[in-house]
C-alpha positions, 0 to 999 in steps of 0.5 A: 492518493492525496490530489485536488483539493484535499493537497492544496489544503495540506499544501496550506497548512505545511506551509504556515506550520513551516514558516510560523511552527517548528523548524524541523519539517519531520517534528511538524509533519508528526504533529499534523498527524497527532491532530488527524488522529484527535480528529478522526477518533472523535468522528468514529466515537460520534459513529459509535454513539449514535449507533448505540443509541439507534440500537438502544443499548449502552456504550462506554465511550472512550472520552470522559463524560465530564471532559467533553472540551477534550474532544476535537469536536468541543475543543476546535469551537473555543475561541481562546487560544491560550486555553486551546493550547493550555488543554492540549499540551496539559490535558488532551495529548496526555490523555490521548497517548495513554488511551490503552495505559501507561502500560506496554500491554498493546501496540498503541501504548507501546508507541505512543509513549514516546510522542511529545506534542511540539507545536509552539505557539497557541496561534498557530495550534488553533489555525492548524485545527480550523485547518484540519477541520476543512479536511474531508472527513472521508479520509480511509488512512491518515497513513495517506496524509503522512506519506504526501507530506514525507515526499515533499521532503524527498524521503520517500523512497529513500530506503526502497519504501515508499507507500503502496497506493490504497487502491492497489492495498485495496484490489490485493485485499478483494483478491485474497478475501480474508476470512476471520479465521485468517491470521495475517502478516505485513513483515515491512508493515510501514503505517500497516495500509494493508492490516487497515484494508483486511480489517475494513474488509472484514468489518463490511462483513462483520454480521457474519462474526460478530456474534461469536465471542472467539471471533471477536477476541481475534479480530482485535488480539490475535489476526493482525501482525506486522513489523517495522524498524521506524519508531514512527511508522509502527506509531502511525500504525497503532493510531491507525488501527486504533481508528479501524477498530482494532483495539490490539493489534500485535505490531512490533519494532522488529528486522525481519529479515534478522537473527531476532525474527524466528517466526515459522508456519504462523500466519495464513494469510501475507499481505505486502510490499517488501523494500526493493532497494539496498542489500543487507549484511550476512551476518546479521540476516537470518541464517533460516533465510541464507539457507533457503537462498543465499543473497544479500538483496532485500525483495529476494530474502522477504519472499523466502520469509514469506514462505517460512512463516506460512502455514502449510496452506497459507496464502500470500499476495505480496508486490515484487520489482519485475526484476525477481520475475525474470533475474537471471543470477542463481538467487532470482532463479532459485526462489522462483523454483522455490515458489513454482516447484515447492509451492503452488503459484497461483498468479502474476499480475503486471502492473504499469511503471507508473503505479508507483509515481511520483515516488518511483517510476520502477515497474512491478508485479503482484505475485500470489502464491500458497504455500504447500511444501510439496509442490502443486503448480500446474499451470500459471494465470498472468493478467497484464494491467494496462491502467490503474484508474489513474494517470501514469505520470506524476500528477496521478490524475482520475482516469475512465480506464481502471483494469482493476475491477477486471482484475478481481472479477478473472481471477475470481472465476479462474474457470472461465480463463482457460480458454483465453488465447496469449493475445488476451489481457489474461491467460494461462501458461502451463508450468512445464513451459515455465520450467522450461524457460528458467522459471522466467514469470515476466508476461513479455516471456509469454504473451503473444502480440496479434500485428494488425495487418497493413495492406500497402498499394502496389510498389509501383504505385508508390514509386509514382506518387513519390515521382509526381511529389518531386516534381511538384517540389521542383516546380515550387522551388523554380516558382520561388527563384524567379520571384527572387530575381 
């Protein structure tokens, strides 16, 4: 979340990119992000080295020894800026888009091919640099930074895609506790915020794989997976998983809700925030996915892919509108029998409208559901989250009441839940309730509201005070008309 300081800053330099670079505002946000990304490389290899040379063994950094100028920490001290701007458009970006080749061996070649550096003028390349050397250097996704500067734009949204806030990506994470066994999907991966929040997860644990050879070889080729139809989005996911360390993730430029995409029982683990918005032509959607449920709106179709691409006992944790909870057309009720009769559904958690603000004020739910072919649902935990740590307008300003911590320690210890009442933030429902209310998932269909109980003075009391005010009211107004006179 991109607040205080840190947008004030980038507010400055949008600024002086508008008025003194390209006149396009998407080829200058692109640029900013080519720059965080020289930046913050430079910051994990400095990370790695020292802890090379703290361990004392060899490291092979990603920089040429003998071209320390094209690191961000050299290159933002040179004073000249014709020599900045000549090493960078010459030297430093070629460098930087063909870090895995010039091949199209892996995600971060692939896409990076096409990256042109467009900045214009060597004035304002090195005050965009001092610039983005003030930045923190704390920043867990330049994915952050790129979804602020599109909103000042008004696309965000613009597609029912708007970026899923880190602390959400981050609680969704905590709740499924990915495993290096796990294989994980993000089928509308955007700048893959959630293949980035599971590596850094496992990466925490990583004395637990490090040293098994498999174990490595998948963390960095074969356990993160994504798809996107925007060139820049899968981009800015390569970069970003890049910087997490992930050297090869398979990330693709694909529909996946298309005829193109056969993907089945192949990941254990989905991880996602599906487009809400817009509705898609038959006949260009899978027909393994019309089969399952015939409908033209998108949030509905990425739950029945859900479920074809996991593997018999594979999890998923994605965010849905709560109108696919409660919808009453025969798709919205068909998909979720589906999940609850089919399958095992684990958990819907309510989420406040304003979790999504300032792009969209529309409310949601987490659903968390496995995937067992043969049924399993016998009873439902629901949690109504009431705050998300921030405020619910659009300034998304830090607040003391976060449920989110909450969150994670319930449904953790799901044993100690069955025992709370509907009046409680979480509770159980069993599944033949559910059935018997249309598979209706929406907490409002369950909770129950305890009324405080008022007691009121007796009526004629009431009548009594109300009599004596009327005449205190009369005898002002006689006051108020003798002074007239």
């Amino acid at each position: 979340m991109i607040t205080g300081e840190l947008k004030n800053k980038i507010d400055q330099l949008w600024e002086m990119l508008w008025t003194e670079g390209n006149a396009n505002p998407l080829t200058n946000i692109e640029q900013l992000t080519y720059l965080l990304f020289m930046k913050d490389l430079d910051r994990v290899e400095l990370g790695r080295e020292n802890d090379a040379e703290f361990l004392g063994i060899p490291y092979e950094g990603i920089f040429p020894k003998d071209k320390p100028e094209y690191r961000w920490s050299t290159f933002k001290n040179l004073g000249d800026a014709q020599e900045v701007y000549r090493l960078m458009s010459q030297e430093i970006f070629p460098f930087i888009k063909n870090l895995k080749g010039d091949t199209d061996d892996t995600a971060f070649s692939r896409y990076m091919r096409d990256a042109i550096f467009q900045i214009n003028k060597p004035a304002t390349l090195q005050k965009a640099i001092a610039a983005l050397d003030e930045l923190p250097t704390d920043i867990k996704d330049i994915g952050d930074i790129y979804e602020y500067l599109l909103s000042k734009l008004s696309q965000a949204g613009a597609n029912g895609q708007f970026r899923t806030p880190r602390h959400i990506i981050d609680m969704m994470v905590e709740l499924m506790q990915p495993t290096i066994k796990d294989i994980i999907s993000d089928p509308a991966m955007g700048s893959a915020g959630f293949l980035v929040s599971a590596s850094r997860y496992l990466d925490r644990r990583k004395e637990e794989w490090q040293t098994n050879i498999d174990s490595v070889k998948h963390f960095h080729n074969t356990m993160f997976h994504g798809n996107d139809t925007d060139t820049t989005m899968l981009r800015l996911g390569a970069m970003n998983m890049m910087l997490h360390g992930v050297e090869n993730p398979q990330i693709s430029y694909l529909d996946s809700l298309s005829q193109d995409n056969e993907e089945a029982d192949k990941y254990t683990l989905v991880l996602a925030n599906p487009p809400f918005k817009g509705s898609l032509d038959y006949d260009s959607t899978s027909g393994d996915l019309l089969a399952t449920i015939k409908t033209k709106k998108t949030e509905l179709l990425f739950l029945a892919l859900f479920l074809r691409t996991l593997k018999p006992g594979g999890r998923a944790a994605v965010i849905v509108p709560d109108g696919v909870l409660f919808g009453s057309s025969k798709a919205h009720k068909g998909i979720r029998q589906e999940i609850v009769e089919h399958h095992k559904l684990d958990a819907v958690i309510s989420m406040p409208s304003g979790v999504f603000k300032p792009y969209a004020g529309v409310s949601t739910a987490i659903l968390i559901f496995t995937k067992t072919g043969n049924g399993g649902t016998d009873k439902v935990w629901f949690y109504d989250m009431k705050a998300d740590g921030l405020s619910l307008d659009d300034k998304r300003q830090p607040i003391s009441d976060n449920d989110i911590p909450d969150i994670i320690q319930r449904f953790h210890q799901l044993e100690k839940e069955v025992e709370r009442k509907r009046t409680d933030q979480s509770f159980f429902v069993p599944v033949d309730e559910i059935k018997e209310n249309d598979f209706d998932l929406s907490i409002n269909k369950y909770k129950e509201i305890e009324y405080e109980k008022v007691e009121y003075e007796p009526t004629e009391v009431i009548l009594k005070k109300i009599n004596d005010l009327e005449k205190e009211i009369q005898a002002g107004l006689a006051e108020l008309e003798e002074l007239l006179k």
